[in-house]
LUMFI-211896 format. One record per residue (C-alpha): residue number from 1; residue in one letter; x, y, z. Coordinates in steps of 0.05 Angstrom, whole numbers, always signed. Layout:
N
+-----+---+--------+--------+--------+
!   k ! r !      X !      Y !      Z !
+-----+---+--------+--------+--------+
! NUM ! A !      X !      Y !      Z !
...
+-----+---+--------+--------+--------+
//
This chain:
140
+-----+---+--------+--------+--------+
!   k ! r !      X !      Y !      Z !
+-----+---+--------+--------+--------+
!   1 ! X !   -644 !   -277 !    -83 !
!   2 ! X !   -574 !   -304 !    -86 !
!   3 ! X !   -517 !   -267 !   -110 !
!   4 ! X !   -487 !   -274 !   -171 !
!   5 ! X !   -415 !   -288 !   -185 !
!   6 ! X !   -391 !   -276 !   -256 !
!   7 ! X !   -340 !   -327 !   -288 !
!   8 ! X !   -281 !   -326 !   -339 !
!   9 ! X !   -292 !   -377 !   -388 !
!  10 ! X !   -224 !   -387 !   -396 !
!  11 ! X !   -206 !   -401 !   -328 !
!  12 ! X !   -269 !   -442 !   -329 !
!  13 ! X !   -235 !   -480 !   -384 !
!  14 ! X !   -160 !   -492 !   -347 !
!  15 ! X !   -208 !   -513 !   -286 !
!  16 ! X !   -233 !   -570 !   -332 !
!  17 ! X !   -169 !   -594 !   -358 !
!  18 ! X !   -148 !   -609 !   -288 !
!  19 ! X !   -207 !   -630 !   -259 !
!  20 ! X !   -188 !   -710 !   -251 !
!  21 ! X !   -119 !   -677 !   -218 !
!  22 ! X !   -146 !   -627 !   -166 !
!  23 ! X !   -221 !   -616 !   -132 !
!  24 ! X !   -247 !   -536 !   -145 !
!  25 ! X !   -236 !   -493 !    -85 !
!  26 ! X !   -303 !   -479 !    -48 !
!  27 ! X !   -337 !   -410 !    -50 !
!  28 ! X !   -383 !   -384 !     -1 !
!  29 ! X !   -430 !   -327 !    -18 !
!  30 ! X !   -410 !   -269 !    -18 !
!  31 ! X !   -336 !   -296 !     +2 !
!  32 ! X !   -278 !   -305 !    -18 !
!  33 ! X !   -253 !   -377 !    -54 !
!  34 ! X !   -216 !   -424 !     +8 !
!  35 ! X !   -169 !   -461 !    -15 !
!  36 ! X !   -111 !   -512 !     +2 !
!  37 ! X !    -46 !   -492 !    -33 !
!  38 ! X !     -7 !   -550 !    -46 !
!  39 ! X !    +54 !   -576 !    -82 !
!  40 ! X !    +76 !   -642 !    -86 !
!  41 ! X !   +148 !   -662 !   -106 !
!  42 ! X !   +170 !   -742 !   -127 !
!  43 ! X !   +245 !   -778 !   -117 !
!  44 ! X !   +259 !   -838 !   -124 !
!  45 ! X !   +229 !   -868 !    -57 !
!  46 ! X !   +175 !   -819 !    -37 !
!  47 ! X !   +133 !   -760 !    -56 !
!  48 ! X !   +139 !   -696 !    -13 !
!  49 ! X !    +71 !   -658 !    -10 !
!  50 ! X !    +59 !   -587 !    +24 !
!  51 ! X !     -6 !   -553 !    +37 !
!  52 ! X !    -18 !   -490 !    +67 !
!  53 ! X !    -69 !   -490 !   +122 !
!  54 ! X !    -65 !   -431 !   +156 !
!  55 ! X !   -106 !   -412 !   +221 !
!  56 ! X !   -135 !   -488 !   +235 !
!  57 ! X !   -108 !   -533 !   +294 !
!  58 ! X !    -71 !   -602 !   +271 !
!  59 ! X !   -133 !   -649 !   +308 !
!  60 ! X !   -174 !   -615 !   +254 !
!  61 ! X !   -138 !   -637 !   +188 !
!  62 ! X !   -152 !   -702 !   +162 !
!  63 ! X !   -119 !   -741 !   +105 !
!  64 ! X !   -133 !   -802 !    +73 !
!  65 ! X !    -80 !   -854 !    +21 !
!  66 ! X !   -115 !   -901 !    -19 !
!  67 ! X !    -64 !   -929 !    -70 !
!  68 ! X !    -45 !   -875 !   -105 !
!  69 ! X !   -109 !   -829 !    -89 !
!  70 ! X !    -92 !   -766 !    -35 !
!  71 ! X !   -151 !   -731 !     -2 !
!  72 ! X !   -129 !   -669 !    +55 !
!  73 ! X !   -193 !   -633 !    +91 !
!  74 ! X !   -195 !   -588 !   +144 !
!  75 ! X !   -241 !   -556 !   +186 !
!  76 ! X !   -243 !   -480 !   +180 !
!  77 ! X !   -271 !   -448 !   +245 !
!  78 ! X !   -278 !   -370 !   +259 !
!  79 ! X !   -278 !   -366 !   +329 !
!  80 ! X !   -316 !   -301 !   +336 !
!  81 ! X !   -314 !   -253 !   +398 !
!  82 ! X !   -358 !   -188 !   +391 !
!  83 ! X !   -336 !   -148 !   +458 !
!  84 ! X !   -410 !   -109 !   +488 !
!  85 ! X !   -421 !    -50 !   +450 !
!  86 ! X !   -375 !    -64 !   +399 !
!  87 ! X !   -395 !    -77 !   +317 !
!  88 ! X !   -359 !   -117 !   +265 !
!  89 ! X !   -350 !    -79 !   +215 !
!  90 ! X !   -322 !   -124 !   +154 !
!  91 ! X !   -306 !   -200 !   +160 !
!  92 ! X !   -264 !   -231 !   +113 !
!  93 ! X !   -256 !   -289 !   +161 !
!  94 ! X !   -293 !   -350 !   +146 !
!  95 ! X !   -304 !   -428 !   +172 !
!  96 ! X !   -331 !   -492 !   +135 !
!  97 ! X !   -292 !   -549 !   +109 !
!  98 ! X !   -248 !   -549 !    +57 !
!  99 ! X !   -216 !   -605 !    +17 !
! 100 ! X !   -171 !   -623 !    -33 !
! 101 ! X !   -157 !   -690 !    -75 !
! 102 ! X !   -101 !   -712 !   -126 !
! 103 ! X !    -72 !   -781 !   -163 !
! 104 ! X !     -5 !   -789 !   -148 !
! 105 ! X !    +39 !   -823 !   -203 !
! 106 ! X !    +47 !   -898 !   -166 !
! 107 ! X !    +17 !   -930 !   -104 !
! 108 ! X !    +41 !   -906 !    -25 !
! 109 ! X !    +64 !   -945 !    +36 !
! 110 ! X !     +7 !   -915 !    +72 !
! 111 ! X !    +40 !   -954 !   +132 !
! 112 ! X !    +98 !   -913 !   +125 !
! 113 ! X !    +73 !   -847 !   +113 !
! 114 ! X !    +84 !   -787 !   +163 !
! 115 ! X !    +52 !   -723 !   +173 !
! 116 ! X !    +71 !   -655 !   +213 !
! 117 ! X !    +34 !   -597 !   +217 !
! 118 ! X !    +76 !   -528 !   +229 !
! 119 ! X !    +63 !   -462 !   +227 !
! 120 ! X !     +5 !   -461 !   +176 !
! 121 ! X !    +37 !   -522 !   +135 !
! 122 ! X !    +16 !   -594 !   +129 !
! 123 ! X !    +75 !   -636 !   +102 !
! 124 ! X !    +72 !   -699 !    +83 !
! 125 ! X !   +116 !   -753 !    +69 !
! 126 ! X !    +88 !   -807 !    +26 !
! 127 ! X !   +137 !   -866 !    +14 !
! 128 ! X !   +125 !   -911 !    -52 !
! 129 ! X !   +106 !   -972 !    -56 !
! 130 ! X !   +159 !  -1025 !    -68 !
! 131 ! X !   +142 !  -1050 !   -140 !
! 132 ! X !   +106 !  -1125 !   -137 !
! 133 ! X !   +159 !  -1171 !   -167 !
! 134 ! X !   +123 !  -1229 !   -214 !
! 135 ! X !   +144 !  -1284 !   -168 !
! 136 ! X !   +165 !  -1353 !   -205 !
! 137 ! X !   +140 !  -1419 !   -194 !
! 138 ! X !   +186 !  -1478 !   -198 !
! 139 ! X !   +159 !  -1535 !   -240 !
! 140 ! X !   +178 !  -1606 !   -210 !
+-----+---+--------+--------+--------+
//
C-alpha cells in the first residue's frame, strides 16, 4: 500500500498560482521534497540566475534556453558504501533527477550565455536578446 502524504490546501493553492512560473519539486516516498533553489535577477543586458545544487558533479547538470523558456536538471546520485558488518541506520540521502523550468521576461542570446558551477551553485548568465528593429524599405 503506498504511503500517504497529507497536504495544505493553502499551499496547494500558492503552488497553483505559480504553476506557469516554476515546475513542483519532486517527492519520493517516504522522502523528503528535492528541490532546485533558484533566484533570478534582470539589468538591463542580462538576467543573472542562481540555483543551488548541492552534492552533484557539473557533467551532470543540464540546462536548456529556448527564447525566453529556462529548464535546469540534474542528476541526483547517492553513491552508497555499506562497510561488512556494518547497517545503515537512517538515510536521508536520496538520487533521481530533478528539474526546474521558468519564463523569463524577454528572449536570450543563447549564443552568449555562460554557465559555472561552484561549490553547490549553478550560475548562469543569460544575456538578452538585442530587440529586432522594424527594418525600412526604400521605395524607388
Amino acid at each position: 500500500m503506498a504511503n500517504l502524504i497529507r497536504l495544505n490546501p493553502i499551499d496547494e493553492t500558492f503552488d497553483d498560482l505559480f504553476r506557469g512560473f516554476f515546475m513542483r519539486p519532486v517527492r519520493f516516498e517516504g522522502g523528503q521534497e528535492v528541490q532546485l533553489k533558484v533566484d533570478v535577477r534582470e539589468d538591463d543586458k542580462a538576467y543573472t540566475v542562481h540555483a543551488e545544487i548541492p552534492g552533484v558533479k557539473k557533467e551532470d547538470i543540464h540546462v536548456t534556453i529556448d527564447g525566453d523558456q529556462v529548464a535546469i536538471s540534474a542528476e541526483v546520485k547517492n553513491e552508497k558504501e555499506v562497510k561488512e558488518g556494518e547497517k545503515v541506520l537512517r538515510s536521508e540521502r536520496y538520487y533521481g533527477k530533478v528539474s526546474r523550468a521558468f519564463t523569463l521576461g524577454g528572449d536570450v542570446d543563447e549564443a552568449s550565455a555562460q554557465a559555472r558551477y561552484e561549490n553547490g551553485v549553478l550560475e548562469l548568465t543569460l544575456p538578452k536578446k538585442a530587440p529586432l528593429q522594424a527594418k525600412r524599405l526604400e521605395i524607388h
